[in-house]
FIKE-582064 format. One record per residue: residue number from 1; residue in one letter; x, y, z of N, C-alpha, C, O in turn. Coordinates in Angstrom, 3 decimals, always signed. Atoms other than C-alpha are relative to their C-alpha. Layout:
FIKE-582064
NODE    i  aa        nx        ny        nz       cax       cay       caz        cx        cy        cz        ox        oy        oz
NODE  NUM   a         X         Y         Z         X         Y         Z         X         Y         Z         X         Y         Z
...
//
This chain:
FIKE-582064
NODE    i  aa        nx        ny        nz       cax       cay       caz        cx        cy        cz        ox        oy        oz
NODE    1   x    +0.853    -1.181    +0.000    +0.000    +0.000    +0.000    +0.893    +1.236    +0.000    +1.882    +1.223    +0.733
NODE    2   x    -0.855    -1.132    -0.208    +1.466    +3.522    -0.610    -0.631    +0.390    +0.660    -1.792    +0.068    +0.911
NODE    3   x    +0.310    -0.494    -1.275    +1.530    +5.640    +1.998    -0.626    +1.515    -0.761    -0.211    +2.018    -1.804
NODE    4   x    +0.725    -1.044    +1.005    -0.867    +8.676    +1.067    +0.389    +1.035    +0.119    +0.997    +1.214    +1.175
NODE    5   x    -0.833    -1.291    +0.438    +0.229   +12.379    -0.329    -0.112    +0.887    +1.434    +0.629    +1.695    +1.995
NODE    6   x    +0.922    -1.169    -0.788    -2.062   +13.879    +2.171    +0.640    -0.004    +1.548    +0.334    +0.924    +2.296
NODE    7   x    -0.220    -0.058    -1.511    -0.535   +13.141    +5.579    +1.578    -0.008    +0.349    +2.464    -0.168    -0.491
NODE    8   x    -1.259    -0.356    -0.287    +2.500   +13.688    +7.596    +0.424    -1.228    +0.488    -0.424    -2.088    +0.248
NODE    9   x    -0.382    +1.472    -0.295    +4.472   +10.473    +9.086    +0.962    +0.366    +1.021    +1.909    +1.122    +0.804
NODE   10   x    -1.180    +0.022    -1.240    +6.382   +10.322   +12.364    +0.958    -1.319    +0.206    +0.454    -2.441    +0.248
NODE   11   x    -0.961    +0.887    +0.062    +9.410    +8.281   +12.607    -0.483    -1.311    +0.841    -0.225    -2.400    +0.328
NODE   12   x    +0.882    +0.605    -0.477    +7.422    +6.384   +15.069    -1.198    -0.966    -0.332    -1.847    -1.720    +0.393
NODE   13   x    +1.175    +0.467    +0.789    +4.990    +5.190   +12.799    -1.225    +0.592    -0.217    -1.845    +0.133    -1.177
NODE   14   x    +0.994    -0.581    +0.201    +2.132    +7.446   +13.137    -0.290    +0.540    -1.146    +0.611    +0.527    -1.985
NODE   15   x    +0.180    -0.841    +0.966    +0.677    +9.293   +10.749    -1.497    +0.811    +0.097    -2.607    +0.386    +0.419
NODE   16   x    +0.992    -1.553    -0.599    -1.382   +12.933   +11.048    -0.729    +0.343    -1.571    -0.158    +0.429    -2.658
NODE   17   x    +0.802    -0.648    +1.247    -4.253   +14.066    +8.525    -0.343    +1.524    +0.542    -1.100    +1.837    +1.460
NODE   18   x    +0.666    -1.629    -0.725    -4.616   +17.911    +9.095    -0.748    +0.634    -0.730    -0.525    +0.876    -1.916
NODE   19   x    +0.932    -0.693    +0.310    -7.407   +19.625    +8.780    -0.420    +1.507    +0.845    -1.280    +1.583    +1.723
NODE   20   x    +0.020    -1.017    -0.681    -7.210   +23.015    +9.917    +0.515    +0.162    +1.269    +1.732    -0.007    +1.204
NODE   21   x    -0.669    +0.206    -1.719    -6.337   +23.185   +13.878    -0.447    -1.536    +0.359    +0.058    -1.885    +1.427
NODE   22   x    +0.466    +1.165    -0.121    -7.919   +19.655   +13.856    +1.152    -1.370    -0.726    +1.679    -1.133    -1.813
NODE   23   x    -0.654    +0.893    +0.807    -5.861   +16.187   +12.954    -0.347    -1.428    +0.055    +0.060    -1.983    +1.076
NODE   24   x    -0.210    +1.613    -0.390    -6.505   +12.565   +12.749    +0.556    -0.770    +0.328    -0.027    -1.584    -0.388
NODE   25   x    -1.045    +0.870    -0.247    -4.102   +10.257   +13.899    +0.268    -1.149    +0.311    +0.226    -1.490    +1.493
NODE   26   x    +0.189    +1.377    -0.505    -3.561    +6.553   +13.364    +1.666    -0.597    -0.416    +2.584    +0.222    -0.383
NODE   27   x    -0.906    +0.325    -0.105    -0.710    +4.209   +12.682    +0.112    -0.712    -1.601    -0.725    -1.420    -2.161
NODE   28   x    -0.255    +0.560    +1.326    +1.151    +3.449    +9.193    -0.582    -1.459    -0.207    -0.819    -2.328    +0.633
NODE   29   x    -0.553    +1.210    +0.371    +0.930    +0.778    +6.932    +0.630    -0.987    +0.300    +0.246    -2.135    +0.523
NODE   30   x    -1.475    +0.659    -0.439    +4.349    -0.277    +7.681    -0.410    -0.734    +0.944    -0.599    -1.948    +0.876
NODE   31   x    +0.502    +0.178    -1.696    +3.264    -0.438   +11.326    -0.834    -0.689    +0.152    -0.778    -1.142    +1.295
NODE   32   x    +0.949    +1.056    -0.338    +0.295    -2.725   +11.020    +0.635    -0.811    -0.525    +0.555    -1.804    +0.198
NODE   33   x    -0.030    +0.833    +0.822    +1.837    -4.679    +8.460    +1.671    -0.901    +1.393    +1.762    -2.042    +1.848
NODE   34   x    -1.020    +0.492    -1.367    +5.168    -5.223   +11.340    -0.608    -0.729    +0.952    +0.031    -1.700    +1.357
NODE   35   x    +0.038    -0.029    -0.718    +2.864    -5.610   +13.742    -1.178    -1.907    -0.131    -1.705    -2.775    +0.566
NODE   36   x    +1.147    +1.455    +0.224    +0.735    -8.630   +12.232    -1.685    +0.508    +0.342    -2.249    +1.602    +0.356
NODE   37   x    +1.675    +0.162    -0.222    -3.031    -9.611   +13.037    +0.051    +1.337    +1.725    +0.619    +1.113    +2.793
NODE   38   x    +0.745    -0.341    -1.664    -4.586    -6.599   +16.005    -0.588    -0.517    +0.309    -1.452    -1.008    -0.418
NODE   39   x    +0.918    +0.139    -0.621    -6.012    -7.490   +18.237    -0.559    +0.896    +1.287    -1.629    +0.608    +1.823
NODE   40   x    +0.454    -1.096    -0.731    -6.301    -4.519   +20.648    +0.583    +1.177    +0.269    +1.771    +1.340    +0.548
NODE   41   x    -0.422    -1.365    -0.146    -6.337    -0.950   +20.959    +0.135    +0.721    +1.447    -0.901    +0.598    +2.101
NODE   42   x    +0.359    -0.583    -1.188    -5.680    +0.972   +24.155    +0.795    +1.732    -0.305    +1.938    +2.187    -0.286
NODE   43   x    -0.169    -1.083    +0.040    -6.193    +4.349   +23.528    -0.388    +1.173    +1.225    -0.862    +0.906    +2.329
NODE   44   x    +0.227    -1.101    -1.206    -6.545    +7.675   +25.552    -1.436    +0.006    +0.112    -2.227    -0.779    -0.411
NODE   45   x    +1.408    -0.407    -0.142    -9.664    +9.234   +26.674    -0.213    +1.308    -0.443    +0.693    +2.136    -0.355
NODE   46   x    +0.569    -1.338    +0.650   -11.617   +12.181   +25.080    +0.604    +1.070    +1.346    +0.799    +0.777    +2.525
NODE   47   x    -1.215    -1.045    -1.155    -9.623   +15.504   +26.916    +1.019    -0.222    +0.616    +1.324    +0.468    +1.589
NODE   48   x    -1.347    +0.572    -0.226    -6.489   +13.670   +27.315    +0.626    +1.113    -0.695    +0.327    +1.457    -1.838
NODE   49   x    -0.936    -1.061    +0.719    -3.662   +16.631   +26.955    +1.024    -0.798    -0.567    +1.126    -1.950    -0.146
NODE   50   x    -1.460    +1.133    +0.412    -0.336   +15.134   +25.024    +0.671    +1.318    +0.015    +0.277    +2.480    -0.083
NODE   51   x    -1.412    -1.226    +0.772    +3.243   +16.930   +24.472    +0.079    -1.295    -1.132    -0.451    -2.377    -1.380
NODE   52   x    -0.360    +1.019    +1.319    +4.717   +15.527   +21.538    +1.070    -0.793    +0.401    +1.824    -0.666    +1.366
NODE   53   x    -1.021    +1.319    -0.764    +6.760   +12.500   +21.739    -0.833    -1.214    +1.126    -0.780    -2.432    +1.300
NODE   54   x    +0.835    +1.479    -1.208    +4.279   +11.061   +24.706    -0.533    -0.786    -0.505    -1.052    -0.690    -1.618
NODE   55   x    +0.555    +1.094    +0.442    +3.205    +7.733   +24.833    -1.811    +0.620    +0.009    -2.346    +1.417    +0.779
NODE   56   x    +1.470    -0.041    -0.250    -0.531    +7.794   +24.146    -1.123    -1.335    +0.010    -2.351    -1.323    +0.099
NODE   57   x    +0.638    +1.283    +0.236    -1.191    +3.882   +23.773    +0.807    -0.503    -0.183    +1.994    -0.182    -0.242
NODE   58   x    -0.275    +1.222    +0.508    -0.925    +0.737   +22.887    -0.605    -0.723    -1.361    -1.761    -0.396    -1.631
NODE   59   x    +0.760    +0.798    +0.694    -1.728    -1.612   +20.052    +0.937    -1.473    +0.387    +2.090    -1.493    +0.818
NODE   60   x    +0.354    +1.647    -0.164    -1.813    -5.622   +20.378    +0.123    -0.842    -1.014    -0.844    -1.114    -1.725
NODE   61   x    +0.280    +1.662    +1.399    -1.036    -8.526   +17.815    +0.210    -0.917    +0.647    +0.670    -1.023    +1.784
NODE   62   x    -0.429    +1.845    -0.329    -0.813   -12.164   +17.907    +1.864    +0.379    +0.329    +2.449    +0.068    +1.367
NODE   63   x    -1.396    -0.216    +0.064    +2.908   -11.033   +17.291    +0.630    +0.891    +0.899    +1.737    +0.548    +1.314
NODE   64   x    -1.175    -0.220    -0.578    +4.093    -8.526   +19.270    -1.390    +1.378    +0.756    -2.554    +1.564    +0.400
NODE   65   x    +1.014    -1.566    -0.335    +2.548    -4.857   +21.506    +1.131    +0.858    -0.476    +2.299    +0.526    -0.677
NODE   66   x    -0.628    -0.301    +0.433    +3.477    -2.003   +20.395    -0.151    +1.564    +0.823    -1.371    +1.704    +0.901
NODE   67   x    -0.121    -1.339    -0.441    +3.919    +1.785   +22.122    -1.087    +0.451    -1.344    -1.394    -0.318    -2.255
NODE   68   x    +0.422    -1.184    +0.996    +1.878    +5.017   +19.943    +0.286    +1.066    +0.487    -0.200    +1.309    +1.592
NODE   69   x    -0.724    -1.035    -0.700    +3.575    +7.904   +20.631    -0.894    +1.267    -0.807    -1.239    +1.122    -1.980
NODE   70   x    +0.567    -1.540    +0.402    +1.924   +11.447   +19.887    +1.022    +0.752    -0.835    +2.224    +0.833    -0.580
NODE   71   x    -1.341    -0.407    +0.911    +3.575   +13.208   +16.984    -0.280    +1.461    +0.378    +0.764    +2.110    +0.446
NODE   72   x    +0.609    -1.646    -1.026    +2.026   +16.732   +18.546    -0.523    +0.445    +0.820    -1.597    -0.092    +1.090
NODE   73   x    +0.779    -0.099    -1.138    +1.197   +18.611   +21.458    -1.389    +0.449    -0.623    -1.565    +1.307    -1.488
NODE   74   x    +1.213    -0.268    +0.435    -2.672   +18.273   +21.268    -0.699    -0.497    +1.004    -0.037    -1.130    +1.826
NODE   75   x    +0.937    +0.455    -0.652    -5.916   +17.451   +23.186    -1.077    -0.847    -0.715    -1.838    -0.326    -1.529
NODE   76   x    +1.227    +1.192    +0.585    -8.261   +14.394   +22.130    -1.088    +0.272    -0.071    -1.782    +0.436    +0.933
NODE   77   x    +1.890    -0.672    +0.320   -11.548   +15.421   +20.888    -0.950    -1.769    -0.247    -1.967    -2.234    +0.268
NODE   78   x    +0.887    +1.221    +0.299   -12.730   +12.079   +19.655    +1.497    -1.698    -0.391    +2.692    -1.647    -0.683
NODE   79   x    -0.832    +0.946    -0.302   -11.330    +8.268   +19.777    -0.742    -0.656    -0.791    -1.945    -0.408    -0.700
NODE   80   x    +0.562    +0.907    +0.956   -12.185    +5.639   +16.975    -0.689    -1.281    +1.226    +0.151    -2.061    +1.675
NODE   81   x    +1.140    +0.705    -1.002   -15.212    +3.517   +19.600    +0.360    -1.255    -0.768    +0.702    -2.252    -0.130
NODE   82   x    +0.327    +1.168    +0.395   -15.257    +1.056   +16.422    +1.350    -0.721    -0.182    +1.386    -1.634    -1.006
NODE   83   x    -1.255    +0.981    -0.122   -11.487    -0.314   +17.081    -0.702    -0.570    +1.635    +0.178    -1.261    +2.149
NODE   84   x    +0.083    +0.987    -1.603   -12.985    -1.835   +20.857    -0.511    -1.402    -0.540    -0.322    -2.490    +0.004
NODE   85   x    +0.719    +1.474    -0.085   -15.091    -4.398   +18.893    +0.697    -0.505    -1.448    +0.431    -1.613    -1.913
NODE   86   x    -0.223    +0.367    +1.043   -13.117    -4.196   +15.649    +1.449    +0.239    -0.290    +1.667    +0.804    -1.362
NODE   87   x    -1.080    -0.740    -0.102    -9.602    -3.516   +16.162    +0.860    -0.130    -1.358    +1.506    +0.805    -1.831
NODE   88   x    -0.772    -0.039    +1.160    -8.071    -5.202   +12.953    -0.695    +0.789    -1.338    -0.519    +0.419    -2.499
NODE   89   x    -0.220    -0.705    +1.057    -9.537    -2.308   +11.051    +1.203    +0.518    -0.066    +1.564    +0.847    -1.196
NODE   90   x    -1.588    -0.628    +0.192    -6.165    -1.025   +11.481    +0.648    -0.779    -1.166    +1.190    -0.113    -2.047
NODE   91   x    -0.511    +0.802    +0.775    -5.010    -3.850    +9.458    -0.571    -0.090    -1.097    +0.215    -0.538    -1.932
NODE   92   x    +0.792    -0.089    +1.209    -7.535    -3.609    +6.669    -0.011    +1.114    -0.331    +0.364    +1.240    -1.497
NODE   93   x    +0.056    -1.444    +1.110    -7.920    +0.057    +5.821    +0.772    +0.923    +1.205    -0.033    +1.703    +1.714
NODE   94   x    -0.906    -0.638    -0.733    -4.904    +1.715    +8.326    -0.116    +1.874    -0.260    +0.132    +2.787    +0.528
NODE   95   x    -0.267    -1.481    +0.082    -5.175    +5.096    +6.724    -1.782    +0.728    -0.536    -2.038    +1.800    -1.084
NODE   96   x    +1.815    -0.256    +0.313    -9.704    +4.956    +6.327    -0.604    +0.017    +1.483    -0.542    +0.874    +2.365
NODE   97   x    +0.401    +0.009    -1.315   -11.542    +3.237    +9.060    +0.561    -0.202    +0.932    -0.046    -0.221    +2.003
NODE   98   x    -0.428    +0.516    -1.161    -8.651    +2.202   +11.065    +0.910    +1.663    +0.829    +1.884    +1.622    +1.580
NODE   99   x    -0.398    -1.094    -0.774    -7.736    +5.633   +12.414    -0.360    -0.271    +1.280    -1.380    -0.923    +1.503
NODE  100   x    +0.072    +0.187    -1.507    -7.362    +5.650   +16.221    -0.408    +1.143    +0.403    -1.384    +0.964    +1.131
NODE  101   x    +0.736    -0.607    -0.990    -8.080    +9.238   +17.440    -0.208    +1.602    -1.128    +0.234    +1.710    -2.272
NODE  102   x    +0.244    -1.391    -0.019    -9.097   +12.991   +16.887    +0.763    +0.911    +0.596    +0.933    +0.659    +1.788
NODE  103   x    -0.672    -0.383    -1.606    -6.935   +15.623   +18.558    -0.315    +2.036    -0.649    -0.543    +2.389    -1.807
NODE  104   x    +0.074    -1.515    -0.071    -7.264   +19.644   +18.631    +1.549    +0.235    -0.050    +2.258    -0.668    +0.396
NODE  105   x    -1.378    -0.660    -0.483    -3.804   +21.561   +18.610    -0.229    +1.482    -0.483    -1.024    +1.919    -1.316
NODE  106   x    -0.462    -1.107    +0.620    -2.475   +24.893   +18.414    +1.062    +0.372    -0.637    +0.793    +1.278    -1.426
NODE  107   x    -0.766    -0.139    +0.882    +0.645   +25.045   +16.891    +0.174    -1.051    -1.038    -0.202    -2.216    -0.905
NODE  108   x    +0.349    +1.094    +1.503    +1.066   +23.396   +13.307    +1.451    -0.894    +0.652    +2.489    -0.546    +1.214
NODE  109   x    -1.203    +1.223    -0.493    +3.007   +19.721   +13.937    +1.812    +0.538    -0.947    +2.094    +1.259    -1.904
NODE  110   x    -1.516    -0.740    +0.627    +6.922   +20.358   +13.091    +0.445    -1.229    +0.047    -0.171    -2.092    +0.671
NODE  111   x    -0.595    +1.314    -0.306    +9.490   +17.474   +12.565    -0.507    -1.023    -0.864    +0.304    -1.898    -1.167
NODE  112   x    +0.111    +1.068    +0.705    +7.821   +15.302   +10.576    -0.122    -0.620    -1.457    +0.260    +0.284    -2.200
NODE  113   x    -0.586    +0.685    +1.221    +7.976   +13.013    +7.211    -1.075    +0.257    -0.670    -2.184    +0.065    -0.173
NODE  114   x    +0.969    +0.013    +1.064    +6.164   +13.910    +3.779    -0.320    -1.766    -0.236    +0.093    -2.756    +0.369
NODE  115   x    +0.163    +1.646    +0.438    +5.007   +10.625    +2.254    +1.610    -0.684    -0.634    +2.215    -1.682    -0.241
NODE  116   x    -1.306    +0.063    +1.044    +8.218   +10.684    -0.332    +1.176    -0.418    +1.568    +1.635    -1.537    +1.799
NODE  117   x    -0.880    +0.428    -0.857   +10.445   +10.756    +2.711    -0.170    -1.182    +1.339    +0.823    -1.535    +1.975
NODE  118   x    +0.262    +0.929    -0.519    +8.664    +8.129    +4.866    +0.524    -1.000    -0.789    +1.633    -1.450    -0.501
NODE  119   x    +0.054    +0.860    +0.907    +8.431    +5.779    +2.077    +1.463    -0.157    -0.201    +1.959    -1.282    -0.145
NODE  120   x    -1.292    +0.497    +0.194   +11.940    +6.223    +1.440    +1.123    -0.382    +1.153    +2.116    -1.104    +1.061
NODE  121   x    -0.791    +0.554    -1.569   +13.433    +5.892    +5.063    -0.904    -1.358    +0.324    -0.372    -2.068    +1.177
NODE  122   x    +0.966    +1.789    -0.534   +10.584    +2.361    +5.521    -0.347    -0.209    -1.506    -1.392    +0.233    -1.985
NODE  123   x    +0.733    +0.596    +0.879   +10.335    +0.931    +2.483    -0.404    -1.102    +0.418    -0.018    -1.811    +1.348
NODE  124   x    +0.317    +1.247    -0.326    +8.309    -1.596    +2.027    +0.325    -1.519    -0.346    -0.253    -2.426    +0.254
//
């Protein structure tokens, strides 16, 4: 799967869709595809503050857990509900329905990877 034009990529594996002061944020390709079959998400709670860099979760495979680190300081507005009963959407559509959260910020994210330069530091 290429990794799409539209979002930013943290060395970490994340990856940010921005939409104005608003961003989405779930976990690469790469990163599900490393991580094998999910099987569970443990994400924050709605008004959870982050700095950037903090842990903000977990994800779960048959194979291995894995840290999710926050690629910006932001506050959680909304949390993907349908990873509790469905978690390997991550693994089926990683950059659609398998997004993990919502977050508010005020300053624009800094530091991180266009697609071109993800893709070329993780190929696949």
């Amino acid at each position: 799967m290429n990794n799409p034009e539209n979002l930013l990529y943290a060395d970490s594996h994340e990856w940010l869709r921005v939409e104005k002061n608003e961003a989405v944020i779930g976990i690469t390709d790469y990163a599900q595809h490393a991580l094998g079959d999910i099987t569970f998400v443990d994400m924050p709670q709605v008004g959870d503050e982050f700095t950037k860099g903090q842990e903000m979760g977990a994800i779960e495979s048959v194979k291995a857990a894995s840290d999710i680190y926050m690629p910006l300081a932001c506050k959680v507005i909304a949390v993907n509900e349908d990873l509790d009963t469905n978690p390997e959407l991550i693994n089926t559509d990683p950059y659609g329905k398998g997004w993990i959260l919502r977050v508010s910020f005020e300053n624009a994210p800094e530091g991180l990877l266009s697609s071109q330069e993800y893709t070329a530091k993780y190929p696949e």
